[in-house]
LUMDRENTOR-19002 format. One record per atom (N, C-alpha, C): residue number from 1; residue in three letters; atom name; x, y, z. Coordinates in nm, 2 decimals, always signed. Layout:
BEGIN
NUM / Ala / CA / X / Y / Z
...
//
This chain:
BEGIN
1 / Unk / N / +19.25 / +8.43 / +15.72
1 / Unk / CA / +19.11 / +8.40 / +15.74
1 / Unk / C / +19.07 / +8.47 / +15.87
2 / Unk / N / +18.99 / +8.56 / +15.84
2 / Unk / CA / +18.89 / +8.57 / +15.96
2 / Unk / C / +18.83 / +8.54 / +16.07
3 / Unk / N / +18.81 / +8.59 / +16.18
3 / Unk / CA / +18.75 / +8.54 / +16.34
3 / Unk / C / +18.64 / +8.47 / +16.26
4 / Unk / N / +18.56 / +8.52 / +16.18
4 / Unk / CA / +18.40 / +8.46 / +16.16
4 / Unk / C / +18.45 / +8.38 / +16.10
5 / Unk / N / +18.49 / +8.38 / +15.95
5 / Unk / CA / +18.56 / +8.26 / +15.88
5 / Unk / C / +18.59 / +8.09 / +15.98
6 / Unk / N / +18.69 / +8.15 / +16.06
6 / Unk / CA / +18.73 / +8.01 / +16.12
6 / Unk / C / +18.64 / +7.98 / +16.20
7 / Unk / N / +18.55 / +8.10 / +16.30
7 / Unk / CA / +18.42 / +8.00 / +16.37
7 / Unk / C / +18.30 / +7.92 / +16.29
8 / Unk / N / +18.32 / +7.97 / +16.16
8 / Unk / CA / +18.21 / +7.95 / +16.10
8 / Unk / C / +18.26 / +7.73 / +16.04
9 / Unk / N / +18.40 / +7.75 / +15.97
9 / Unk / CA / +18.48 / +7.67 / +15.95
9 / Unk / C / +18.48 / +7.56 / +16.04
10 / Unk / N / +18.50 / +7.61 / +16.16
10 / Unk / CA / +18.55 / +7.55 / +16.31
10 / Unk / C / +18.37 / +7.46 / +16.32
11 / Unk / N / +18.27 / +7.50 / +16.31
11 / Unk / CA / +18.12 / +7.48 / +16.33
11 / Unk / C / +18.09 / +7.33 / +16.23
12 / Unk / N / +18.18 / +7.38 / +16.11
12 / Unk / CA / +18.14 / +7.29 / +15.96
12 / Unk / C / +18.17 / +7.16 / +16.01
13 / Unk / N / +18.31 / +7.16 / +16.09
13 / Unk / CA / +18.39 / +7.05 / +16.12
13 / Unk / C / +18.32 / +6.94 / +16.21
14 / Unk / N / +18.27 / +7.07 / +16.31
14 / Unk / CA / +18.22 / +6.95 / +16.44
14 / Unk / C / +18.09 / +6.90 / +16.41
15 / Unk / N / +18.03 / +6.98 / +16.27
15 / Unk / CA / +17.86 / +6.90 / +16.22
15 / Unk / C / +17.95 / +6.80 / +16.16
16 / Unk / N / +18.04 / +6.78 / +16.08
16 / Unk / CA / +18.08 / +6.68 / +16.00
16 / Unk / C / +18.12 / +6.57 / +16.07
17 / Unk / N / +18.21 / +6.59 / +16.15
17 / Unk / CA / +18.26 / +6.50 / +16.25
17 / Unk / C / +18.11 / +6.42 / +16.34
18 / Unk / N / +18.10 / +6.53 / +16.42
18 / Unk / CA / +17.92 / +6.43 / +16.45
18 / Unk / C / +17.86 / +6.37 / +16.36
19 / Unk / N / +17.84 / +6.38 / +16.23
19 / Unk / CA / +17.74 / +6.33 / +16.16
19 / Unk / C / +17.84 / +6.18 / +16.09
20 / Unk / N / +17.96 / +6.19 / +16.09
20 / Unk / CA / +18.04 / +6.09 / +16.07
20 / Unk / C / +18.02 / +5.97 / +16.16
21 / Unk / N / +18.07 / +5.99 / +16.33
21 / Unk / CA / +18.07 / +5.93 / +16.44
21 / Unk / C / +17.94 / +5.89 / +16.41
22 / Unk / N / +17.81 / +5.95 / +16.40
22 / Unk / CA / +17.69 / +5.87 / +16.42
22 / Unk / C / +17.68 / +5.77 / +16.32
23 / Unk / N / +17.71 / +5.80 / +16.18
23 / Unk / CA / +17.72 / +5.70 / +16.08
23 / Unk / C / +17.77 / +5.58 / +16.14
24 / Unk / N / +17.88 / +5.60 / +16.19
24 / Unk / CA / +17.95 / +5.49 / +16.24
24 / Unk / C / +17.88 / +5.39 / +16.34
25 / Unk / N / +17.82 / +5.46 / +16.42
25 / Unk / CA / +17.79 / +5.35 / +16.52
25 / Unk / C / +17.62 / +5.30 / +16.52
26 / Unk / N / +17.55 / +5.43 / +16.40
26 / Unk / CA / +17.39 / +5.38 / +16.38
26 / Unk / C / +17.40 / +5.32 / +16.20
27 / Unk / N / +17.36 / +5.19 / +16.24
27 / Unk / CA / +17.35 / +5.19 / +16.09
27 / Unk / C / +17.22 / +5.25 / +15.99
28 / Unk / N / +17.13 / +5.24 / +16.05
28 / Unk / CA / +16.99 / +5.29 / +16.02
28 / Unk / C / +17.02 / +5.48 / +15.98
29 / Unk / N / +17.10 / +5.53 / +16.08
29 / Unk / CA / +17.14 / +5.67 / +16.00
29 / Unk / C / +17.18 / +5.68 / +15.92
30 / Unk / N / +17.30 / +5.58 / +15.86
30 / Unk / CA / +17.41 / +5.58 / +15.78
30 / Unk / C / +17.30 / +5.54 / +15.64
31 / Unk / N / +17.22 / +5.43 / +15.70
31 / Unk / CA / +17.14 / +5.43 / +15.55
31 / Unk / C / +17.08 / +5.60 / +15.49
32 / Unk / N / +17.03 / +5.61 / +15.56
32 / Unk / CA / +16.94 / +5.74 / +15.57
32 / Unk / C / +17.03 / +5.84 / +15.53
33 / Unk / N / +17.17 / +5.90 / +15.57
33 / Unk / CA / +17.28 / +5.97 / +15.56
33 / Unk / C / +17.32 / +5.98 / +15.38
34 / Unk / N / +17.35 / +5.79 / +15.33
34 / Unk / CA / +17.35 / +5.84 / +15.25
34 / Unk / C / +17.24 / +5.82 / +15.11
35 / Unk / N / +17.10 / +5.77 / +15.13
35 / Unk / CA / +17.03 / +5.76 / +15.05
35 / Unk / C / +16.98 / +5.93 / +15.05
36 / Unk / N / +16.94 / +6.02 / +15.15
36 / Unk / CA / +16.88 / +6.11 / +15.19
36 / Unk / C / +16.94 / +6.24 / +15.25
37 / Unk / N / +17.08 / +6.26 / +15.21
37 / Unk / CA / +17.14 / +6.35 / +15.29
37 / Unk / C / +17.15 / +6.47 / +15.32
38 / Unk / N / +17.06 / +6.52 / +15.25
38 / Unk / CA / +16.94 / +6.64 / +15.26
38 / Unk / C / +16.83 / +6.64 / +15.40
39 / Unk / N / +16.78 / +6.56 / +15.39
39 / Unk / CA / +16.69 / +6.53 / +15.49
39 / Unk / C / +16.74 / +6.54 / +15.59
40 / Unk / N / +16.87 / +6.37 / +15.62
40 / Unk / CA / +16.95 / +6.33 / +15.79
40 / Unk / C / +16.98 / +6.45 / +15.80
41 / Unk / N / +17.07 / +6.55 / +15.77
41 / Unk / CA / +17.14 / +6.65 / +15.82
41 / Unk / C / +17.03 / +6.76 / +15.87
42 / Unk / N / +16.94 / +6.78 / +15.79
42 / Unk / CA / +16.81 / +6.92 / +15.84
42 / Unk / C / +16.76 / +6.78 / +15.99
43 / Unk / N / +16.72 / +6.71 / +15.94
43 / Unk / CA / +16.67 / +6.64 / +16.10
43 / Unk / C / +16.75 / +6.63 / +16.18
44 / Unk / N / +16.88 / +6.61 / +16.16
44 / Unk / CA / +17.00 / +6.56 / +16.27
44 / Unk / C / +17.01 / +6.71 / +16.36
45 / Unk / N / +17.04 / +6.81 / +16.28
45 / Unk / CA / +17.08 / +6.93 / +16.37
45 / Unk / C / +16.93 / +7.03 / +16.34
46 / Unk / N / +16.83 / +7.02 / +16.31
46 / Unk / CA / +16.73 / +7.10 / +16.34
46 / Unk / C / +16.72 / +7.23 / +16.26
47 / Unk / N / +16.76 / +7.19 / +16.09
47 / Unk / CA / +16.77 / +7.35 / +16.05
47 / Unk / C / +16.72 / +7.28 / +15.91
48 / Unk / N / +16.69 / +7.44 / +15.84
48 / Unk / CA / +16.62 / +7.39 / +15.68
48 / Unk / C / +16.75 / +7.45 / +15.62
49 / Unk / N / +16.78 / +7.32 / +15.49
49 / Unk / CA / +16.89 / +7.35 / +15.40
49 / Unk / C / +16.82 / +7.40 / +15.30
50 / Unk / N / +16.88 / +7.56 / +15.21
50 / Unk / CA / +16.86 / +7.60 / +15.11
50 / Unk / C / +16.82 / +7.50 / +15.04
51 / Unk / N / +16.70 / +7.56 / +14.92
51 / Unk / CA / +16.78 / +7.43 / +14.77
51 / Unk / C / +16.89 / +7.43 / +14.68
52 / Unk / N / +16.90 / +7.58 / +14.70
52 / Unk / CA / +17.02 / +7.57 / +14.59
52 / Unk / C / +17.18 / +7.54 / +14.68
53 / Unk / N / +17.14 / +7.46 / +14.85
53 / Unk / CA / +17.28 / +7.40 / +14.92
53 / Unk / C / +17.28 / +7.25 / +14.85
54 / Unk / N / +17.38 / +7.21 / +14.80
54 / Unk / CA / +17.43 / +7.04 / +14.75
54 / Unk / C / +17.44 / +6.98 / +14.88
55 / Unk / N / +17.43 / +6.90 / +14.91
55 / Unk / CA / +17.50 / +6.80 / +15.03
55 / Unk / C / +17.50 / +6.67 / +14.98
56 / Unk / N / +17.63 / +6.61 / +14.95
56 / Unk / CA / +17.67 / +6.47 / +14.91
56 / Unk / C / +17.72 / +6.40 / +15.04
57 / Unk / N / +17.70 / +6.26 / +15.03
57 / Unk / CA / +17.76 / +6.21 / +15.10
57 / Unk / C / +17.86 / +6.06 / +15.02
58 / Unk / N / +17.99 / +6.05 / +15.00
58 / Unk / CA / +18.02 / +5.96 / +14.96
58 / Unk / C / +18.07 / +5.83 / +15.05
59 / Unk / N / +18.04 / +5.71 / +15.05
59 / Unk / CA / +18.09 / +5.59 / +15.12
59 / Unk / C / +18.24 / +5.53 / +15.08
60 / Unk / N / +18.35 / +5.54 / +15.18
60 / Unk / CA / +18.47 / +5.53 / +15.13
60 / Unk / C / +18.48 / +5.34 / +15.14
61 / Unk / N / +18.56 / +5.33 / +15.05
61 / Unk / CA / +18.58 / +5.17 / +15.07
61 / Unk / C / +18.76 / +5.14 / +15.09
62 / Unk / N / +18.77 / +4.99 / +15.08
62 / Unk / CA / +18.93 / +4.98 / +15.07
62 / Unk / C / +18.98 / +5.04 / +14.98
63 / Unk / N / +18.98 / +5.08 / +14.84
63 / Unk / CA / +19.03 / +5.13 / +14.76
63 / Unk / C / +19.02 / +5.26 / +14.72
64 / Unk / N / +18.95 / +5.33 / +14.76
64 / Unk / CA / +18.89 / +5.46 / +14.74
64 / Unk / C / +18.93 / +5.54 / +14.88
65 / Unk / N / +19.00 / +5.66 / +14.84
65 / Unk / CA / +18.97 / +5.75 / +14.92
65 / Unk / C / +18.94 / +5.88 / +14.87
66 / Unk / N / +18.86 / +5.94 / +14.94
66 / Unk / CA / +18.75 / +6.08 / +14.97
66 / Unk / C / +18.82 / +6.20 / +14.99
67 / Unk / N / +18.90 / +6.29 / +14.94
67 / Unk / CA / +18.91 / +6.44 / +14.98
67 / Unk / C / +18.83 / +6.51 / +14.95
68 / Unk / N / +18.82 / +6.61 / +15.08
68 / Unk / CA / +18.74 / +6.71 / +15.11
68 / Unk / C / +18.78 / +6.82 / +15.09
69 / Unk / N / +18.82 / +6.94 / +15.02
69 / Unk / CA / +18.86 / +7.07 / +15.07
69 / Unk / C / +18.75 / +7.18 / +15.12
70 / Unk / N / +18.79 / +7.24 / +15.14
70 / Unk / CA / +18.73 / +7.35 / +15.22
70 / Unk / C / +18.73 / +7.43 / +15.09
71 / Unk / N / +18.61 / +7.53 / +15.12
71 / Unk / CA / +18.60 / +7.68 / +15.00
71 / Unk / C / +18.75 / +7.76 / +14.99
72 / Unk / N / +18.72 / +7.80 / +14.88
72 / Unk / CA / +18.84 / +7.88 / +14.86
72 / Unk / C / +18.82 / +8.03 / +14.97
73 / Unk / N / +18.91 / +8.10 / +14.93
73 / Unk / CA / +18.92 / +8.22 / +14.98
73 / Unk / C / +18.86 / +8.33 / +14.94
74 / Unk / N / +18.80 / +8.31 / +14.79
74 / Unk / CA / +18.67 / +8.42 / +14.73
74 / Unk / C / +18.58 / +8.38 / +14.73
75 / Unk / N / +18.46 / +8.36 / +14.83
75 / Unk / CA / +18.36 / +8.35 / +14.88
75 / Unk / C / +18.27 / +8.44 / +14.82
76 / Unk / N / +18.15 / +8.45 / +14.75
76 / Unk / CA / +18.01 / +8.54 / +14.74
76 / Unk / C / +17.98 / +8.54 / +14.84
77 / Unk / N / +17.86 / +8.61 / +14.82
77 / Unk / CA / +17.80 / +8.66 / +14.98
77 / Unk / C / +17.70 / +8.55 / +15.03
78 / Unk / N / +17.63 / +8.47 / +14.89
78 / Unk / CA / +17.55 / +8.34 / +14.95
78 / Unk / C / +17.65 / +8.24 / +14.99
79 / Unk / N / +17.74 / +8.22 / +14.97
79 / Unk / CA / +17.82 / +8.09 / +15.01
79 / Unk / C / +17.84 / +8.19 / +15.18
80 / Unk / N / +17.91 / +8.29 / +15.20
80 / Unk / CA / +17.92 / +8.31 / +15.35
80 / Unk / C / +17.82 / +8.27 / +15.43
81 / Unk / N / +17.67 / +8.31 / +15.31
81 / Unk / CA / +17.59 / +8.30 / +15.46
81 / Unk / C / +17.59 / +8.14 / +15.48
82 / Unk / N / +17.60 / +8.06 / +15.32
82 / Unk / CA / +17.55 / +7.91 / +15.42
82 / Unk / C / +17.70 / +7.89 / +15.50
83 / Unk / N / +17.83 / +7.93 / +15.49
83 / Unk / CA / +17.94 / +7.87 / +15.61
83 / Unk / C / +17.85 / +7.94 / +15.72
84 / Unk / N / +17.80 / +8.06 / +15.72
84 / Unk / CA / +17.78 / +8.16 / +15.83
84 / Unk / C / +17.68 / +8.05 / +15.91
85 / Unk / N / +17.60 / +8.00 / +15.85
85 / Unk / CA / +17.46 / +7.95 / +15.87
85 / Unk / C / +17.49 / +7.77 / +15.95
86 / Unk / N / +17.63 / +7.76 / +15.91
86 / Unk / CA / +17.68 / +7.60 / +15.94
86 / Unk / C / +17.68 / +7.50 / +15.84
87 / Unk / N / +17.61 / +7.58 / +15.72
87 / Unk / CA / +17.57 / +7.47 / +15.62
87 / Unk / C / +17.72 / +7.39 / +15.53
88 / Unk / N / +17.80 / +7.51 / +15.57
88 / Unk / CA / +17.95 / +7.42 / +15.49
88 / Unk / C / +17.95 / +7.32 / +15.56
89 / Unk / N / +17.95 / +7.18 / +15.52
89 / Unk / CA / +18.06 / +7.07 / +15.57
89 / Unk / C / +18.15 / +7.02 / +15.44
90 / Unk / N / +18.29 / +7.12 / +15.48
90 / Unk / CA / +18.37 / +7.10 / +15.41
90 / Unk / C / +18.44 / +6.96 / +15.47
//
């Protein structure tokens, strides 16, 4: 992987991670997070999401768990720009 790849990668992580921690401790986000998660994240960090970017948010419970992977390694040139752009949260 690439210097850009992993900063871009390295960027996805710490929006995810923030946007996690805040879930956690605001509940009022967390509603918003996941009724609207389109929206929280363009307001939370100050940027317009494509339309054609997905952003899900799934709520894990006791029985359920959530994996995430990251994009593969054949990337088009729109998917670079949205990791480029920060929009991956893998």
């Amino acid at each position: 992987m690439g210097a850009f790849m992993e900063s871009a990668m390295q960027r996805a992580e710490e929006m995810r991670t923030h946007l996690t921690e805040k879930a956690c401790e605001d509940s009022e986000f967390r509603k918003r997070l996941v009724e609207d998660p389109r929206g929280a994240v363009a307001d939370e960090f100050g940027i317009e999401i494509p339309e054609a970017f997905d952003v899900q948010v799934h709520e894990s419970d006791l029985t359920t768990l959530h994996l995430a992977l990251p994009p593969g390694p054949d990337l088009d040139e729109e998917q670079l720009e949205a990791v480029a752009a920060g929009l991956c949260c893998c």
